[in-house]
VOGU-3710 file (C-alpha; in Angstrom, 3 decimals, decimal comma):
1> xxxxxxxxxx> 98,788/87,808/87,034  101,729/86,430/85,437  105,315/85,958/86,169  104,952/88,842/88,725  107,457/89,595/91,928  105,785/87,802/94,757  107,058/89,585/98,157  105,695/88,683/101,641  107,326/90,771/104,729  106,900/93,970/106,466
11> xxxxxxxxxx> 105,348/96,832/105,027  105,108/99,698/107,380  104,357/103,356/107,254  107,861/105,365/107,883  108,516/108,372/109,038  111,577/109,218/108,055  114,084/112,370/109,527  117,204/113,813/107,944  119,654/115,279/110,331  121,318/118,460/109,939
21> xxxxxxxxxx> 124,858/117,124/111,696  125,340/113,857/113,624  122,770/112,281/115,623  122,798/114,001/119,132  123,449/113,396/122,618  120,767/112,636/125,213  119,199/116,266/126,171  120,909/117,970/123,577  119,315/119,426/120,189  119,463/118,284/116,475
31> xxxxxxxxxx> 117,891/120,240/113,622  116,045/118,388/110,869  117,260/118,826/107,662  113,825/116,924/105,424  111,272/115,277/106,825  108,675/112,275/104,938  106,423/109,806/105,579  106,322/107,192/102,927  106,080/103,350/102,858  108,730/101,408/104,272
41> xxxxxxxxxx> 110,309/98,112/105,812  111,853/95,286/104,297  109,332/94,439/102,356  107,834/97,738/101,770  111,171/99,063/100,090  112,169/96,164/98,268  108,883/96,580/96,728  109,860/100,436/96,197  113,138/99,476/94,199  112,138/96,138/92,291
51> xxxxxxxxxx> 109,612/98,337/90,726  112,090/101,139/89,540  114,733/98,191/88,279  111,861/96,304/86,596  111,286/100,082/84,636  109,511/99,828/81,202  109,292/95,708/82,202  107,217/96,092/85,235  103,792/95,877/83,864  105,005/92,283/82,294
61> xxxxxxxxxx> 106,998/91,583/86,130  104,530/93,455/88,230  105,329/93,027/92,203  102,789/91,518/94,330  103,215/92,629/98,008  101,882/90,583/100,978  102,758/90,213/104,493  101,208/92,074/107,583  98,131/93,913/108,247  97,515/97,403/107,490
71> xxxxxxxxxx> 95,872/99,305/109,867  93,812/102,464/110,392  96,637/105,086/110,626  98,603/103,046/107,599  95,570/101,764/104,856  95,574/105,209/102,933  98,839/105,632/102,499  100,102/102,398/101,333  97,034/102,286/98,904  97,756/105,492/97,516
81> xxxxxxxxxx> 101,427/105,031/97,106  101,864/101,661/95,636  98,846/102,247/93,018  101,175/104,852/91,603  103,988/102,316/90,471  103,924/98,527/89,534  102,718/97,253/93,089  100,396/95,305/93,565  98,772/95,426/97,299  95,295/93,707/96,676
91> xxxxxxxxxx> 96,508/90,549/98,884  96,887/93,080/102,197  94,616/92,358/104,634  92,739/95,787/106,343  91,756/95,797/110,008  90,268/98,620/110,931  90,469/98,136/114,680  94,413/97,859/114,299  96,648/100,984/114,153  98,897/99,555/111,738
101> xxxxxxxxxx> 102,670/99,411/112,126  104,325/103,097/112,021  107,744/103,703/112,849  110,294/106,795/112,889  113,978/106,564/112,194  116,133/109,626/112,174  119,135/109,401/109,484  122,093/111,235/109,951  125,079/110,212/107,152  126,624/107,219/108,802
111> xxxxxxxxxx> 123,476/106,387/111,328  119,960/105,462/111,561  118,246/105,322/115,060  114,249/103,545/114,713  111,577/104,187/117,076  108,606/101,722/116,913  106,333/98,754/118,171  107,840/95,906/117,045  108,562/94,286/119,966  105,052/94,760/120,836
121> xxxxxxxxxx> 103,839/93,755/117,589  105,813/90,622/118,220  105,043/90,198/121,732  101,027/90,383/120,760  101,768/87,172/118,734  104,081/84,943/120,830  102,360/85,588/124,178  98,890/86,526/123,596  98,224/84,598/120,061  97,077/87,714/118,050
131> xxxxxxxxxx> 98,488/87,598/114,217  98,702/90,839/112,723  99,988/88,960/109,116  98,730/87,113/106,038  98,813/83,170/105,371  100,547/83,230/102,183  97,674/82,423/99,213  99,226/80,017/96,837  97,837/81,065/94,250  99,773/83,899/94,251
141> xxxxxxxxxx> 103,336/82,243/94,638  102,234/80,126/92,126  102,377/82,470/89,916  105,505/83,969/90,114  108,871/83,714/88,769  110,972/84,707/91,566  110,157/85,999/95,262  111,783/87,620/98,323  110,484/85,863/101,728  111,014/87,619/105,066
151> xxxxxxxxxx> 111,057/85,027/107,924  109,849/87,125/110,384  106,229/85,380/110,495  107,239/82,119/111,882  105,026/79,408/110,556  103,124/81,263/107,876  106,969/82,675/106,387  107,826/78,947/106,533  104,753/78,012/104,829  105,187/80,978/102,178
161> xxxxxxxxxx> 109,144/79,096/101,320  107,383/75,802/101,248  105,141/76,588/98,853  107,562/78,641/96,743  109,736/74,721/96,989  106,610/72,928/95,568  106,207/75,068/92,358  109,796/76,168/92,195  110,163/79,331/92,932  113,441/80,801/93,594
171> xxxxxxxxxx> 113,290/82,588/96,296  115,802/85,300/97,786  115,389/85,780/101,662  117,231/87,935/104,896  118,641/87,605/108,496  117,981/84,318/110,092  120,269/81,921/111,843  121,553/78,567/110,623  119,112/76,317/110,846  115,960/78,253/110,003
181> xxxxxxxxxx> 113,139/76,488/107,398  113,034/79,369/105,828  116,730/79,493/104,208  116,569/75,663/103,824  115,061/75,898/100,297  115,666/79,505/99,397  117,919/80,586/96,628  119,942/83,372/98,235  120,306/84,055/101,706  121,656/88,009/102,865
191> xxxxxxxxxx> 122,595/88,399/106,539  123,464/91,976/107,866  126,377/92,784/110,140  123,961/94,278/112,204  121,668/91,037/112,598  124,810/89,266/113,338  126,150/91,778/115,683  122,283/91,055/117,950  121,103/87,717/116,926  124,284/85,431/115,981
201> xxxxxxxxxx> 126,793/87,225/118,639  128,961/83,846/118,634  130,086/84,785/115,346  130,208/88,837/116,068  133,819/89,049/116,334  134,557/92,879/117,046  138,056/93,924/116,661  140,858/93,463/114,182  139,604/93,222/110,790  141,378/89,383/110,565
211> xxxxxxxxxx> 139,149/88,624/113,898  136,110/89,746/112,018  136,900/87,642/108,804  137,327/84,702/110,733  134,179/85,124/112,310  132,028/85,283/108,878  134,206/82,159/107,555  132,826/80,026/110,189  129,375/81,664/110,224  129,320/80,821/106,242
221> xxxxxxxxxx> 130,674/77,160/106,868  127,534/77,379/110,033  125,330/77,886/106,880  126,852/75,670/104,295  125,457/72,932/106,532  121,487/73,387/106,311  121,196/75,041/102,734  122,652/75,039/99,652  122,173/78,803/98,988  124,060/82,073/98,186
231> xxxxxxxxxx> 124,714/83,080/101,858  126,073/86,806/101,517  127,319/88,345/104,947  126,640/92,321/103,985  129,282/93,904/105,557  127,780/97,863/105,047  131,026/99,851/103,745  133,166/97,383/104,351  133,930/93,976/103,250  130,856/91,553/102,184
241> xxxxxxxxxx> 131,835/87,821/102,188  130,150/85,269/100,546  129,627/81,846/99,122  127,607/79,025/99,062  128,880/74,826/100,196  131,154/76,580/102,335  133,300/78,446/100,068  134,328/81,855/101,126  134,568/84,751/98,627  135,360/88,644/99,199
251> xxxxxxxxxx> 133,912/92,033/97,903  134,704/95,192/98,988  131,603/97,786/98,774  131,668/100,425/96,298  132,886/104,021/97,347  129,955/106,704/97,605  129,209/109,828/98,575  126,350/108,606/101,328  123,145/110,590/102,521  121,540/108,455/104,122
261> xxxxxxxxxx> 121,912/104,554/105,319  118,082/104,244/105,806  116,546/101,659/103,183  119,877/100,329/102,053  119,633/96,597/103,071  116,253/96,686/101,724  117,488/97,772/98,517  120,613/95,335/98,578  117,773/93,062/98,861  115,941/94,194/95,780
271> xxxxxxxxxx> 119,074/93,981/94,160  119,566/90,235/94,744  115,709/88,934/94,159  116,094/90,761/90,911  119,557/89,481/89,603  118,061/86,183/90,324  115,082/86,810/88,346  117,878/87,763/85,682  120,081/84,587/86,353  123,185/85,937/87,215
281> xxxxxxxxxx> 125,700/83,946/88,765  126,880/84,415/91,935  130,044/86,896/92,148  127,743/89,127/89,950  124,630/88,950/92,290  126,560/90,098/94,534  127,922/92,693/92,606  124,764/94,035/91,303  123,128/94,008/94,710  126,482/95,933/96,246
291> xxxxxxxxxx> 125,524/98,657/93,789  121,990/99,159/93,864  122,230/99,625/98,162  125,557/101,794/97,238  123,169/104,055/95,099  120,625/103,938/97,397  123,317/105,661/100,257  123,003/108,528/98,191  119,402/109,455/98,349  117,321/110,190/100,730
301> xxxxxxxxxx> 114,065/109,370/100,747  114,547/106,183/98,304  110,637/106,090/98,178  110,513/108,962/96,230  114,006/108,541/94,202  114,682/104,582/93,976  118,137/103,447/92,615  117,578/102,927/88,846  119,091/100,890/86,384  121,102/103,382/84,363
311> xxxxxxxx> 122,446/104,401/88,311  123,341/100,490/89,159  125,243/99,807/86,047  127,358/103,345/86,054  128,338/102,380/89,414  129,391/99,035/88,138  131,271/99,920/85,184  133,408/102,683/86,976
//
């Protein structure tokens, strides 16, 4: 394969609930509005959107998924789905004695609430040395012309950025702290609020919107000092910042109409591995990448109805 997307992260199976009103209280009762179970996670959706933005292109920039294991209760339908579009899953690895990762998220218009095993997934790893994920193949980086690396798979992500280093590969990645191997090399780096807000709480400045702003300066500047990347701070509706050496830019999201917040900092993700691919400069990366998560708010599922092109660059020119 040639000058394909290479992609390593999570792929799960997700089951995914529409609300009919607000998420509700403990003990009280919610209808569902839709209901579907489709592929999903970081990885998974990314995949999902890159292959509707690649359109007529994406038999020439096919995506090549990798990452974790599939599993009895998550083989078929990842299979079946991705052999339907430009997505290559040859390089996931079946174990049939693993369930497989399946999670359920209910979606009302402003809120997503997830129900899985991920902290036993991660747990299994760390304190009992089972890995549920892929060793990146070379071969298959080496092939590329741009990938998206999620870091969650400690040394085997790190390995997957190294290689992409050694046969320059740009590389777009998501949510670690300063100081991480896997930003050190990568081409873009997108951090959400919400990451921040559990994982970087130094720099989780809730408040007054100038308390917040000073919080992502310094978090940037944190960054500017172990890689030269793009480090976007997604800031959901609100204001993203951005930058890379420690330079501090502003963009205020675009104004939608949302459905649904479930698979939109996957797609923002998409959106930046592919206006790499593209070689667009920075403001517009992160313009681009604003708009196809901003089109992505309005659907529900996206794995049925990704953002498309024609969608991204109305939203842009309005």
């Amino acid at each position: 394969m040639n000058q394909h997307i290479y992609l390593y992260g999570m792929i799960t199976k997700t089951n995914g609930f529409l609300l009919r009103g607000d998420f509700p209280k403990a003990d009280h009762y919610c209808e569902v509005k839709e209901r579907y179970t489709l592929p999903g996670g970081e990885t998974g959706t990314a995949a999902i959107v890159l292959a509707s933005l690649c359109g007529t292109d994406s038999k020439q920039t096919k995506v090549k998924l990798d990452g974790n294991h599939l599993g009895k209760y998550t083989k078929d339908l990842t299979h079946e789905f991705y052999n339907k579009i430009a997505v290559d899953v040859s390089a996931l690895h079946y174990d049939p004695d693993y369930d497989g990762m399946d999670e359920f998220v209910m979606v009302d218009s402003t809120t997503r609430t997830n129900f899985a095993t991920f902290a036993t997934y991660f747990e299994d790893y760390y304190q009992r040395g089972i890995i549920r994920w892929n060793t990146p193949n070379e071969e298959h980086i080496k092939g590329a012309k741009v990938a998206g690396i999620d870091p969650f798979f400690d040394k085997q992500a790190i390995l997957a950025a190294e290689l992409c280093k050694k046969h320059n590969i740009p590389y777009v990645t998501i949510d670690e702290r300063p100081g991480n191997e896997v930003i050190k090399h990568a081409s873009v780096v997108a951090v959400s609020s919400e990451y921040i807000r559990d994982h970087i709480s130094d720099y989780h400045t809730p408040g007054s919107p100038e308390a917040e702003k000073e919080g992502k300066i310094a978090l940037l500047k944190k960054f500017a000092e172990h890689t030269k990347a793009l480090v976007i701070l997604t800031g959901g509706g609100g204001t993203t910042y951005y930058g890379r050496g420690g330079d501090v830019k502003e963009f205020n999201a675009y104004k939608v109409d949302v459905v649904s917040t479930l698979g939109a900092g996957d797609s923002f993700k998409a959106g930046c591995i592919y206006a790499l691919m593209q070689g667009y400069d920075d403001d517009k990366i992160v313009r681009f990448a604003g708009a196809v998560a901003a089109v992505a708010c309005t659907k529900f599922p996206i794995g049925l109805n990704p953002p498309t092109m024609d969608e991204v660059e109305r939203l842009m020119n309005k």
